[in-house]
N, C-alpha and C positions, 0 to 999 in steps of 0.2 A: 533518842532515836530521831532521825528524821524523816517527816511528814512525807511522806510516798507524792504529793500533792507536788510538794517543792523540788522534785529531784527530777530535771527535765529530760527524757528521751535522747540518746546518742542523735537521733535525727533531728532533732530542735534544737540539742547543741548545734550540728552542723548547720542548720539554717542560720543560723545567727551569727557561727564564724564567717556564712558568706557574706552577710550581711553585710559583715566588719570590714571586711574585704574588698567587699564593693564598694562602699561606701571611701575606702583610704583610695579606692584607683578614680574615683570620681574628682576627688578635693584635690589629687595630684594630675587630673588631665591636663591641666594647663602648662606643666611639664613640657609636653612634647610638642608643644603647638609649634607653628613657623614663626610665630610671633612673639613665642617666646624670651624673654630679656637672661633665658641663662647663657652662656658657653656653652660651647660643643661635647665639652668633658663634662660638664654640670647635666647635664640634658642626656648624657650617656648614663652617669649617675644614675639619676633618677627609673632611668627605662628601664636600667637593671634592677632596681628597686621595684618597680610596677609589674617584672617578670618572674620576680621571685613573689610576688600576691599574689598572679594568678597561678602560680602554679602552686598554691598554699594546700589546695586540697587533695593533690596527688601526695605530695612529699611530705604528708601529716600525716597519712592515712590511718597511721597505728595510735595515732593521739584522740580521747573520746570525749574531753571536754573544751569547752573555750578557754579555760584559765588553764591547760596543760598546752597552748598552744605557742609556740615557740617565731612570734613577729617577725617579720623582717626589719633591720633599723634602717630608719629614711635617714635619705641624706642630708648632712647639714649644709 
């Protein structure tokens, strides 16, 4: 059986998917700068990728763990 101790809160999961969340649109700001060295399709890429994270927590909203939580794939 597992420790009631270790099984975290639907809401602690959710702080922690934002976390994750935030943390991937942070490491990818440099995406959309002006000064970016990508292409304009490369640079499209991306912001569809940083628009499908933030919108991670509407379009999940039936999922109640972080490991049920279905990523978006960045671009290569």
């Amino acid at each position: 059986t597992a420790d009631p101790a270790d099984t975290m809160s639907a809401e602690d999961e959710w702080i922690n998917i934002r976390e994750k969340r935030n943390e991937l649109l942070t490491e990818t700001d440099w995406t959309q700068g002006v000064d970016s060295p990508l292409s304009a399709s490369k640079k499209t890429e991306w912001a569809t990728y940083r628009t499908s994270l933030r919108s991670l927590p509407e379009d999940q909203k039936d999922k109640t763990t972080y490991a049920s939580i279905i990523w978006p794939k960045e671009p290569s």
